[in-house]
Structure formats: structure tokens, C-alpha cells
N, C-alpha and C positions, 0 to 999 in steps of 0.2 A: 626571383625564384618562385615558382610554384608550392601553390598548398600541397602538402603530401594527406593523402586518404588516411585517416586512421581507424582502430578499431570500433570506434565507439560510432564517428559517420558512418560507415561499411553497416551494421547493424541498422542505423536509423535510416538511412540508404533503404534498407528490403523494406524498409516497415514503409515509408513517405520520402519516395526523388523527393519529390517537390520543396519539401518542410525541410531536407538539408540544405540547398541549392540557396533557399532563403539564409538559411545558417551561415552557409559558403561567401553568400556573394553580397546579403542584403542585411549585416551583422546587426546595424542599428535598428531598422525593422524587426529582425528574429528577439531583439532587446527585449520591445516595446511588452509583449505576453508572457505571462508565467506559463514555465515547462510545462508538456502533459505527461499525466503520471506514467508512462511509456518513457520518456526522458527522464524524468527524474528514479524511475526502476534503472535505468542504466548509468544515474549519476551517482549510484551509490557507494564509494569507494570500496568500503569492507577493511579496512587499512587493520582496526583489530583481528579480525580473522584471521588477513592473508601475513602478519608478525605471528598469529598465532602457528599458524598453519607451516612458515618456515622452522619452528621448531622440531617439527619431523625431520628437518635437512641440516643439522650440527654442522657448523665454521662455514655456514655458508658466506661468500662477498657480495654486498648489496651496490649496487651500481645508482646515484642519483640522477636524478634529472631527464630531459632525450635532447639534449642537445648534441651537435659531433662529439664533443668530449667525450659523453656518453656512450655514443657508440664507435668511439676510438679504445675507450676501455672496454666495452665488450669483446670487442674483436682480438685484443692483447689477452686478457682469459681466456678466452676459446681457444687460442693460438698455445696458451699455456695450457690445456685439456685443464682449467682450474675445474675441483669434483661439484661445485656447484655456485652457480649464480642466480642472484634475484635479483629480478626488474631488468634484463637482458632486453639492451636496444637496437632495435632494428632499422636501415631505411635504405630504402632507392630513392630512385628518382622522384616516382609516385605515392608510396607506402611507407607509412611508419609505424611500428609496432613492437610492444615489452611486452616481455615474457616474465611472466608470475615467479617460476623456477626453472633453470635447466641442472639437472643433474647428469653427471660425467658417470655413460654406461661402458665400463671397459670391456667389456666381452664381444660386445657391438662397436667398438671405438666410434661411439656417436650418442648425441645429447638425446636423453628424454627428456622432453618437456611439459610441465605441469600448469594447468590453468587454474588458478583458485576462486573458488565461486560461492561467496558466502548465502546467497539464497537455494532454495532448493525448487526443483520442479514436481515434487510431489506436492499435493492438494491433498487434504482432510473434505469429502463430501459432505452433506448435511445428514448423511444417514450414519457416520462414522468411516467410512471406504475411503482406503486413499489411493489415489490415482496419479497417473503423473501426466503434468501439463506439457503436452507431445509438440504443443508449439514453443513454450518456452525450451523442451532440450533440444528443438534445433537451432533456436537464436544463439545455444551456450555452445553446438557443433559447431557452427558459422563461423564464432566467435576465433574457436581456436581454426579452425581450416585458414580462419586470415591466415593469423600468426604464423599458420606451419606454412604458408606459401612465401609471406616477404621472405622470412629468415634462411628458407632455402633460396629464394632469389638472393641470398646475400652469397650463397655459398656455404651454407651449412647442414651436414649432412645430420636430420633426425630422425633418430628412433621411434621409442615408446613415445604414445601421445598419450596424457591419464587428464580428465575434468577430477579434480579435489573439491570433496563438498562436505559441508558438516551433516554427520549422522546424527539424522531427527529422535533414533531412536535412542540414541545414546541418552542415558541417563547419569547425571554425575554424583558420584560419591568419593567423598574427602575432594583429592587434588586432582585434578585435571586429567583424564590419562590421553595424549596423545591419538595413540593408535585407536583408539575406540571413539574418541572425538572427530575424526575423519576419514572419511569413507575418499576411497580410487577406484574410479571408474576408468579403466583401458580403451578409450574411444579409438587405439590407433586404424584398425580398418575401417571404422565408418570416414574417422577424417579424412585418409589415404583416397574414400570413395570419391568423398564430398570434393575434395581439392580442384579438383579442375573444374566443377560446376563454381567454386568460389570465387576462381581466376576471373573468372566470362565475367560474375560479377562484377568484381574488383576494378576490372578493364571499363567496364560500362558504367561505372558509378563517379571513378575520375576523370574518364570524357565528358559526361552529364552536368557532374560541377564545376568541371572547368570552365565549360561555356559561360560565357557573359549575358547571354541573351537568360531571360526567364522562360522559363516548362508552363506551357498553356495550360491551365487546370480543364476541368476539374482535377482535383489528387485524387491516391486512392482511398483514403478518407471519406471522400464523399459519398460511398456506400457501405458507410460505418456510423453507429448511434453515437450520440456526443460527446460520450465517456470516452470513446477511442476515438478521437478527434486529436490531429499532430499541433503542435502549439499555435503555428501560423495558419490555421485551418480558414480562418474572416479573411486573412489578407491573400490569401489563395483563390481562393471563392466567394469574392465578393457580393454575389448573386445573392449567396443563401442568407437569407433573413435572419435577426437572433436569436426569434420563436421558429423554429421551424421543424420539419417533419424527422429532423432526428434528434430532438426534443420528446416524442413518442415515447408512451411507457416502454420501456425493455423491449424499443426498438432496432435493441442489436441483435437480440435473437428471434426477430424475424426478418432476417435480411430480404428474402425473396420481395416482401411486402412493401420495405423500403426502396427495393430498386424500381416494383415497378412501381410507387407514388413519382417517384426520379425520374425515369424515364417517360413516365404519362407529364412531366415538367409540374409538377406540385410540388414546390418547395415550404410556402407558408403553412402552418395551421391554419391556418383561416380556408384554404381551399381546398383542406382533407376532406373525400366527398365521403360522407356518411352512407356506407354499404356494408355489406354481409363480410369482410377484409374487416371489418373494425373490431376487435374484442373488447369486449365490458369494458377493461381498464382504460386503453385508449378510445371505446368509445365517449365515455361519462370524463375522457378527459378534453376532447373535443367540442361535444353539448354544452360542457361546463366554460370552455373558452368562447364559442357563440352568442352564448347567453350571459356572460360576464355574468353570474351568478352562484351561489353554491350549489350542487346538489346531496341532500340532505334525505338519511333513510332511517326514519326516528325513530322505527320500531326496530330495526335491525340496531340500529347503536344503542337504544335501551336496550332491550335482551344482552348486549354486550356489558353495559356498564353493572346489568345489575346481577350480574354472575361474581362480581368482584364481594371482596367480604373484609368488614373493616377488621384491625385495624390496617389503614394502607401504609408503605413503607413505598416511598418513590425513591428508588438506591441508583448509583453512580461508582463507578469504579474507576482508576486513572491506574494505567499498568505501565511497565518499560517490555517494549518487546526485544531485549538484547540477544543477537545471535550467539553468541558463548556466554553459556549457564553459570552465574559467576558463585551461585549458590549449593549444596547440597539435593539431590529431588528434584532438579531442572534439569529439563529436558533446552536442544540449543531451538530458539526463535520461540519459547515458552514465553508467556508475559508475567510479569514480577505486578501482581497485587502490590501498591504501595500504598494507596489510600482508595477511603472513599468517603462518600457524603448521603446522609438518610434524611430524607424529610418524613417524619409518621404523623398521620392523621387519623387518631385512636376512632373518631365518626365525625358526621357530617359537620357538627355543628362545634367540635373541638375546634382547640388552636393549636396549628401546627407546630411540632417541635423539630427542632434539629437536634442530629449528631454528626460527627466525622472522625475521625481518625487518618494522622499522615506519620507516615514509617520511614524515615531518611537513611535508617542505620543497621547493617545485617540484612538478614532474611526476617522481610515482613510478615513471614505468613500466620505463622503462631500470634502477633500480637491482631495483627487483623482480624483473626477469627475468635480470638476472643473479646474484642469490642465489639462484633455484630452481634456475637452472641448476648452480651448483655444488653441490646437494644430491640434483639427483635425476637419476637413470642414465637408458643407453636401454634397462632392460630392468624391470620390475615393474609392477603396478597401484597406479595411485593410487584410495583410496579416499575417496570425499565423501559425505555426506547430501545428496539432491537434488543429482544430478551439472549437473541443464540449469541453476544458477547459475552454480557455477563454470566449466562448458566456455564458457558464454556469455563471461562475462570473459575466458578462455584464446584464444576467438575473436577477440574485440575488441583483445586486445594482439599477438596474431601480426599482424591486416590495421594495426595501427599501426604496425609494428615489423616490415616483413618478414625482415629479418636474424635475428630467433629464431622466425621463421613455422613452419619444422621440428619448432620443438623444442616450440612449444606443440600444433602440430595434433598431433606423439606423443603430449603429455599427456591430449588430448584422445581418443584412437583408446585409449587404457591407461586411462582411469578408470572406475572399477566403483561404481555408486551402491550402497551399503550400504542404502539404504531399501527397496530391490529384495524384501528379506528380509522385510518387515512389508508392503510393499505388492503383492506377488502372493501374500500367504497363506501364506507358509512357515512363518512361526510368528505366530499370532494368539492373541492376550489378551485377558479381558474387559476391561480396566482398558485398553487402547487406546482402548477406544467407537472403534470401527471409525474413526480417524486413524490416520496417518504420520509425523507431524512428528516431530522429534526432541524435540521439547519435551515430548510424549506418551509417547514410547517409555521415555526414559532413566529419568523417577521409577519408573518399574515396573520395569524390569532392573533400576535399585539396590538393590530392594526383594529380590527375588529373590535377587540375590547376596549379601545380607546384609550391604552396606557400609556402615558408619557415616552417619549422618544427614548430615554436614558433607563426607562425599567428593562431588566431583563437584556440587557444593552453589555457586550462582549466585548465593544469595540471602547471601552475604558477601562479595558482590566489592563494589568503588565501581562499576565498569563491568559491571552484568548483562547488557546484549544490543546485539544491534546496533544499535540506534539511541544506546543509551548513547554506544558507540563512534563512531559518525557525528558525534554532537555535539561529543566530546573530539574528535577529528581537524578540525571545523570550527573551537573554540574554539582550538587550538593554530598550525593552520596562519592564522589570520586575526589571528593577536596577539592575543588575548583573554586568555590563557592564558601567562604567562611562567614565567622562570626556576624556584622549588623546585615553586611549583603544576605548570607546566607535566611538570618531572619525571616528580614522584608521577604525576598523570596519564598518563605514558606508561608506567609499571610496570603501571599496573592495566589498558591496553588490551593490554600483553601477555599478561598475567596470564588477562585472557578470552579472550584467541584459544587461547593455550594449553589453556586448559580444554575449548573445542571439539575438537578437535584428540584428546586423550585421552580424552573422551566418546567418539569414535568407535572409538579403539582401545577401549575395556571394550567397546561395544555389540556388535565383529566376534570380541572372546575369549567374551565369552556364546555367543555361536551358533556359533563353532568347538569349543567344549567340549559342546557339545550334540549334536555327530556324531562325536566324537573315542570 
């Protein structure tokens, strides 16, 4: 028996043939690489949402599994017009595909089908504008045009087509409400549009991986920067080097540039030809790889460093971004403040102290804001990596909380992003490959400053990174996680806040010792 196409192929299908086809056919290969965030956006079940979300459809029958069973009981409800099903399984020969909900429209004697979608394609700009991400709401059209096309190839006649999503704007007070927690969108005429261009798909996507032979690359990948790169990207395109030209600062949004370095056959850095094409950033990121050297602009990074005003506060925050607001004053995909970590350095020649505070229980925000408050004055800068996360949360707990509204927009009007310093070129390194992140920066200044292999070293914590920490703060605060277990767990989500936190103090004593 043949693979049947599912929803989730069909989607990775538009984005990269290629990178399914490895999925399809070359399963221990596809093994071998961690997802790209593109797969793992779509491996996100939502499984709280879409139980939430079925609350809106009282005595609904849940259907398990997709096996025939599955959709032998499908087919016994529908045949019974039961008023509503969830996880409604579909298949042919080719296609198999569930359905979120279908509800029994008697007026129409035929099902509306609902898709629940717990992310949203509206975008927050940097200016406050929100916009909606035009590419992601036709991946979520796509999504359901599958669905309405098997399930009519089953033989079933549908109505209304609605995408359910949670409303951003909802703000929750006391308990939960429902109908204000989700928002219906009526897609039925665009998807009625979309359907037959989904089919052509559909039809071309399970001849494609059907085949046993492999798809000659290059993929369509290869004229995308390497954040939008499909998991199997190396094993596709063996050609492209691991440094190479889409490694390019924020060389996805200049594609033109990329294509024609591609199609002039430059793939390395090493043979990106230094022309009037080059901008600053990816210039100085190129000279700097040639030269296997820094480049270093000691007047512009003093005038930087020395704008700062003691005492310094190097602050960390570790949030839970939960898409239903489990709190009061949350909004849904809000992040929950649960802890943070302060290192102060009152001046130069001080010794640095710490604080922290971690919040496992309730609504963190009131004790959070009153532990920063007794640690941080009205007078110095706070220093962060990527200041617009933390001002972001600093904004959100002031408009929840106007009684410390003062004290966060000061923190906010005082914080000096430390990244400021690698991301306007004040000091570039080859070993950055023209990034920012911190996760980039800090192996290389360790290196530099010659500190032992295990300072500053992540990879001996239980809790390495944020999301480690999101999961401990979900498994503790939801009962999972009790008494010594839950403990230990709470030492080691200090343990990495802290380490953030003094990562940023070495990264601002490197560059202050380099103008000094």
C-alpha cells in the first residue's frame, strides 16, 4: 500500500518538493537533521487550544486515531448527521486528512467545517502596526482547501468553511469567555476559489513522492538565506559549502543579490567579490573573513560605551509564551514574566552583585515588579541583549499594572541594548559570520579572553535555554513536577538566568577593556 499525502506534506510540499521527497522516501536521512523552524511551525499541535476551542461545540464525539477504524467511524456519524464531530478522518487512495470540527448545518443539510489554528497571522511591527502575514494566511487557506477537497472526494457534501483562531485582542477577565476568546473567519469563497488550484497540487505533490528516483537540486531553498533553509538543505545541495553566501547578513531580504552571487556560481565567502553590491554590514563581514581578523572602530565603541551611566543593571527575563491567557490582564500568545536575573555593577571598580526572583505559583506580575523595584534605582542603565524583548514585556506589565507604569516606562526610557556593539559594526569578527545573537557573540569573546572551556559554558546546565526553562516553569507551575524534583528544577532555572545575566556582564567588560 502506498503513502497517502497528508496535510502537513501538502504544506511542506509548496514550501520544498525536494526536503518532503527526502521525508517520503529517504526517512533515515531526513532523521539525521534537526527540523527547520518552518517544520517545527507546523509541528506545533495546539492540542490546548483546539480542547479549548471545542468548547464552543457542546456533546461534541471525538473520533481517535486515522486508522480505518477511524474512518469507518467517521463515516457511521456522518451517515447518522451526528451535530458534531471532532478529528473527522478522511482517506482515498492518495489523501488523508482530519478535520478539527465538523458541525451538522440543518438548513443546508451539510457539514460546516472548522479548522483551528492556534497561531495567528497578524504581526506586531517594530513601530507598533499590526499587519497580517499574507504568506502565512495562505499556507492556513491551503491548509483547509486540502481538507475540503479529500473529504469531498469521500463523498461529502460541505458547507460553511470558518479558520478559528484566538483573538489577540481578547483580554481576559475572571473566567474564560468563550465567544470573545475566538475569533471565525468564514473562508468559504476563497476556499471554494482555491480548491481546484489545491487539487493540481495535490495530484503533483503524490506523483513527485511517489517516485523512487530523487529530484535533482538545486531545491527552492537555494535562493533563500539560511534561516529559511528546509532541514535537508546539505544533503540536497551538496555543493554549497557550510560558510557560504547565504550565511550573508540579512541575506534574505536581498534576494536579487543572492541570486545573482548564484547564478554568477559564487557560492563560498571566500569568493564574494568585494563591489559596490556589498553593504557595510556584509561588507565588513567579508574583509573581516579575508583577513581572519577583527575589525575594530574604537572611537565609535567609546562614544558608545561611554554614553552608559553607572549604576549598570545587566537584567534577563525568562517568560512562558502560552497561547490561552491562563491569568487575569492577559492577552492569548502574551508572555508570562516569571522570573528574572540582575547583575548590578554600582561602577567600575565595584563588585558585582546579584539578584533574581523566580515566580512558579499564580500571576507573577505583582511580585516581579515589586523585586525589581527594590533592586533597581531612578538613576543608571539597564543593560539587555536585544533590548525590544525585554522593553516589550516592561511595556506589557506597566499597561497591566498602572501603579508601577513610572517605574517600568523609566526602565524602559534607561535600557541600552549591548547588541548595539556587534550590530552597528563597532567591533566585527570573522567568527560572528556576520550575526548578533548572543549565542554567536559570547563563544568567540570566551575565546578571546582565554577563559577556561566550562566558564560561561551552557552545555553543563539541566536547563540550557529558553525554552528548557518555559518547559520547567510549565511542568512546575501545572503539577507535573513536585516536591525534591520540582526543587532541583528550580536551582537549575536559576542557575541559567543567572548565567545570562553574567554573560552580558563579560561581553560589556571585553568592550569596555578595549577603550580603556
Amino acid at each position: 500500500m502506498s503513502k497517502l499525502l497528508s496535510k502537513t506534506d501538502y504544506i511542506l510540499y509548496r514550501e520544498c518538493p525536494n526536503n518532503v521527497w527526502v521525508k517520503w522516501n529517504k526517512p533515515d536521512e531526513y532523521n539525521k537533521y534537526e527540523i527547520s523552524e518552518f517544520e517545527k511551525a507546523l509541528g506545533v499541535a495546539g492540542d490546548e487550544v483546539e480542547k479549548l476551542a471545542r468548547g464552543k461545540f457542546p456533546d461534541g464525539i471525538l473520533i481517535e486515531g486515522r486508522d480505518t477504524r477511524a474512518q469507518t467511524r467517521t463515516r457511521e456519524l456522518i451517515e447518522q448527521k451526528t451535530p458534531v464531530i471532532f478529528q473527522a478522518v478522511f482517506a482515498t487512495s492518495k489523501y488523508l486528512a482530519a478535520t478539527d470540527i465538523l458541525k451538522w448545518n440543518t438548513e443546508a443539510q451539510a457539514y460546516d467545517v472548522y479548522e483551528i489554528k492556534m497561531s495567528s497571522t497578524e504581526e506586531e511591527t517594530e513601530d507598533g502596526k499590526i499587519v497580517k502575514n499574507k504568506k502565512k494566511e495562505l499556507q492556513f487557506e491551503h491548509d483547509l482547501a486540502f481538507q475540503v477537497n479529500v473529504v469531498e472526494m469521500c463523498g461529502i457534501k460541505l458547507n460553511k468553511k470558518f479558520l478559528v483562531r484566538l483573538n489577540k485582542n481578547y483580554v481576559r477577565r475572571g473566567e474564560l469567555d468563550f465567544d470573545q476568546l475566538f475569533v471565525e473567519d468564514d473562508k468559504t469563497k476563497i476556499i471554494e476559489e482555491l480548491q481546484p488550484q489545491a487539487l493540481l497540487i495535490m495530484e503533483e505533490a503524490f506523483k513527485y513522492l511517489s517516485s523512487t528516483t530523487m529530484p535533482p537540486g538545486p531545491c527552492p531553498c537555494y535562493y533563500r538565506g539560511r534561516s529559511a533553509h528546509c532541514t535537508t538543505f546539505s544533503f540536497i545541495n551538496p555543493d554549497v559549502p557550510p560558510y557560504s553566501v547565504h550565511d550573508l547578513n540579512r541575506i534574505g531580504a536581498s534576494k536579487k543579490y543572492l541570486e545573482a552571487l548564484l547564478d554568477e556560481g559564487i557560492l563560498s565567502i571566500d569568493d564574494v567579490p568585494i563591489d559596490e553590491r556589498l553593504t557595510n554590514k556584509k561588507l565588513n563581514q567579508v574583509v573581516a573573513h579575508r583577513k581572519q581578523s577583527a575589525i575594530i572602530n574604537l572611537e565609535t565603541l567609546k562614544e558608545e560605551l561611554e554614553q552608559l551611566t553607572f549604576p549598570l543593571y545587566f537584567i534577563d527575563y525568562e517568560t512562558y509564551p502560552t497561547a490561552i491567557p491562563p491569568f487575569s490582564g492577559y492577552r492569548p500568545y502574551q508572555h508570562i514574566v516569571f522570573q528574572y536575573s540582575l547583575h548590578v555593577l554600582k561602577s567600575k571598580d565595584a563588585e558585582l552583585e546579584h539578584y533574581e526572583c523566580l515566580v512558579l505559583e499564580g500571576d507573577p506580575a505583582e511580585t516581579i515588579a515589586k523585586s525589581l523595584k527594590e533592586h533597581i534605582g531612578d538613576r543608571g542603565n539597564l543593560i539587555s541583549w536585544f533590548k525590544t524583548f525585554e522593553n516589550g514585556r516592561n511595556k506589557e506589565l506597566g499597561q497591566m499594572m498602572p501603579e508601577h507604569k513610572m517605574f517600568f516606562d523609566s526602565m524602559i526610557n534607561r535600557t541600552y541594548d549591548l547588541m548595539n556593539i556587534v550590530e552597528n559594526q563597532h567591533y566585527v569578527h570573522p567568527d560572528f559570520k556576520g550575526k548578533s545573537s548572543i549565542k554567536k557573540v559570547l563563544p568567540v569573546i570566551k575565546k578571546l579572553m582565554n577563559l577556561p572551556e566550562d566558564t560561561l559554558s551552557y552545555s553543563t546546565l539541566q536547563v540550557k535555554n529558553g525554552t528548557d526553562a518555559i518547559e520547567a516553569y510549565r511542568q512546575i507551575s501545572k503539577g507535573e513536577l513536585t516536591g525534591t524534583k520540582a526543587e532541583e528544577k528550580k536551582l537549575q532555572m536559576l542557575e541559567y538566568c543567572k548565567l545570562d545575566t553574567y554573560a552580558m556582564y563579560i561581553l560589556w567588560k571585553f568592550f569596555e577593556d578595549l577603550i580603556s
